[in-house]
C-alpha atoms as one frame of an Amber mdcrd trajectory, in Angstrom:
protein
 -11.410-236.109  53.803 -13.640-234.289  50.916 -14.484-231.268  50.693 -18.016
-229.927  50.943 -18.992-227.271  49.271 -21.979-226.150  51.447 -23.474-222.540
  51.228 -23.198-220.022  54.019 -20.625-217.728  55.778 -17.104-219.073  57.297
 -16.747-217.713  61.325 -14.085-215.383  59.363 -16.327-213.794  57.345 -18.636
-213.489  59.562 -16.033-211.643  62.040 -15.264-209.051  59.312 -18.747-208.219
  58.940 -19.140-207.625  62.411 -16.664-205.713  62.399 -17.385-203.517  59.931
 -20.475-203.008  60.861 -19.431-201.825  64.471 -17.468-199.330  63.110 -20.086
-197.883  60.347 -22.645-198.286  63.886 -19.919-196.400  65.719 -19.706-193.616
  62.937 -23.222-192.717  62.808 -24.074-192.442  66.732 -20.779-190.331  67.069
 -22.394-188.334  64.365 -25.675-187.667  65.804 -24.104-187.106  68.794 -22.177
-184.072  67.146 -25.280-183.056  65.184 -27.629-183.063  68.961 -24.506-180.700
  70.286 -24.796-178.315  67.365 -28.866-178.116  67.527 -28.686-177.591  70.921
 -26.075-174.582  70.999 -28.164-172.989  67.803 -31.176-173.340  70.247 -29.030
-171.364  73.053 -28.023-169.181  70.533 -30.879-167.882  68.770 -32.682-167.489
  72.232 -30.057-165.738  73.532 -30.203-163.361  70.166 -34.417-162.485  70.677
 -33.635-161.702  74.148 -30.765-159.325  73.320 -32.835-158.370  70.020 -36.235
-157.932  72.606 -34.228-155.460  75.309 -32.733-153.635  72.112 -35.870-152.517
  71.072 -37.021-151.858  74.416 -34.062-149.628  74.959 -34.270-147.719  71.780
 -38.332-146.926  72.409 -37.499-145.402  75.709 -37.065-141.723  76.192 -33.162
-140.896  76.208 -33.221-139.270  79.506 -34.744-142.319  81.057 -31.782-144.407
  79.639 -30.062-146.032  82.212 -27.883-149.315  82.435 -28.694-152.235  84.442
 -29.239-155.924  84.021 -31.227-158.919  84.395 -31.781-162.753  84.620 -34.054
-164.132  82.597 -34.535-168.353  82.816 -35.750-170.357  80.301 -35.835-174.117
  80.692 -32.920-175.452  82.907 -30.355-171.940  81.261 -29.913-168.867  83.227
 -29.181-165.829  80.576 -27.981-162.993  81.945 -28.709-159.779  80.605 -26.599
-156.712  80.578 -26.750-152.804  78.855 -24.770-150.181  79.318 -25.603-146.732
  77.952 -22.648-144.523  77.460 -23.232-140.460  76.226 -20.542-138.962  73.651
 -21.752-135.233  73.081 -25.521-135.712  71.816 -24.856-139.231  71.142 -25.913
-142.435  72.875 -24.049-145.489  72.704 -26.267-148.389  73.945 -24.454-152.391
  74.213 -26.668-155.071  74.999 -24.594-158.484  76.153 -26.363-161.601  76.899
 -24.401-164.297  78.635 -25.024-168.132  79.330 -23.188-171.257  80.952 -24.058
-174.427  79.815 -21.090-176.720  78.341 -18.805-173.299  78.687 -19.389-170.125
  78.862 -21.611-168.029  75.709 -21.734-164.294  74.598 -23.751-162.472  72.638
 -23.554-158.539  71.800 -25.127-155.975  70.223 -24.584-152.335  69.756 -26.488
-149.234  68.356 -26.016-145.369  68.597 -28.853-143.070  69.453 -28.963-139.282
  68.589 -31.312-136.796  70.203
């Protein structure tokens, strides 16, 4: 029997590139995947932040003896964020703590905290 030495790809080479190739494929989509998670919880995050950041400000422009704590819900999209500030009074000093909490894929915190002086 002869040899023939005909151009083109055995079935093994071909099986190795197919391979290979499902693995580089599998890579990349388990990369986006990763880099859709991260977008999404810098979304949550930074909205989370200008509501905290918005109630702030609202807090520090109101008269300090109308300062009281409370809390709220605020929705955006399919998220629930919960609101929460608590004013606390050391001698002529006002401690106000603004949390804002969410649940998707776990639970998420954000605080901040600023003093107020008469």
């Amino acid at each position: 029997m002869k040899k023939q030495n005909k151009p083109g790809f055995t079935l093994i080479e071909l099986l190795i590139a197919v391979f290979i190739l499902s693995v580089v494929l599998l890579a990349i989509s388990s990369m986006v995947y990763s880099v859709m998670q991260a977008t999404s919880n810098s979304k949550e995050t930074s909205t989370a932040t200008t509501l905290m950041q918005d109630k702030m400000e609202t807090l520090k422009n109101t008269r300090l003896t109308s300062l009281t704590p409370g809390n709220d819900s605020v929705q955006l999209g399919n998220i629930d964020y919960l609101r929460q500030w608590s004013i606390s009074t050391t001698g002529n000093i006002r401690t106000i703590n603004v949390t804002v909490n969410w649940i998707n894929r776990g639970s998420h915190t954000v605080t901040m905290t600023t003093l107020r002086g008469d």
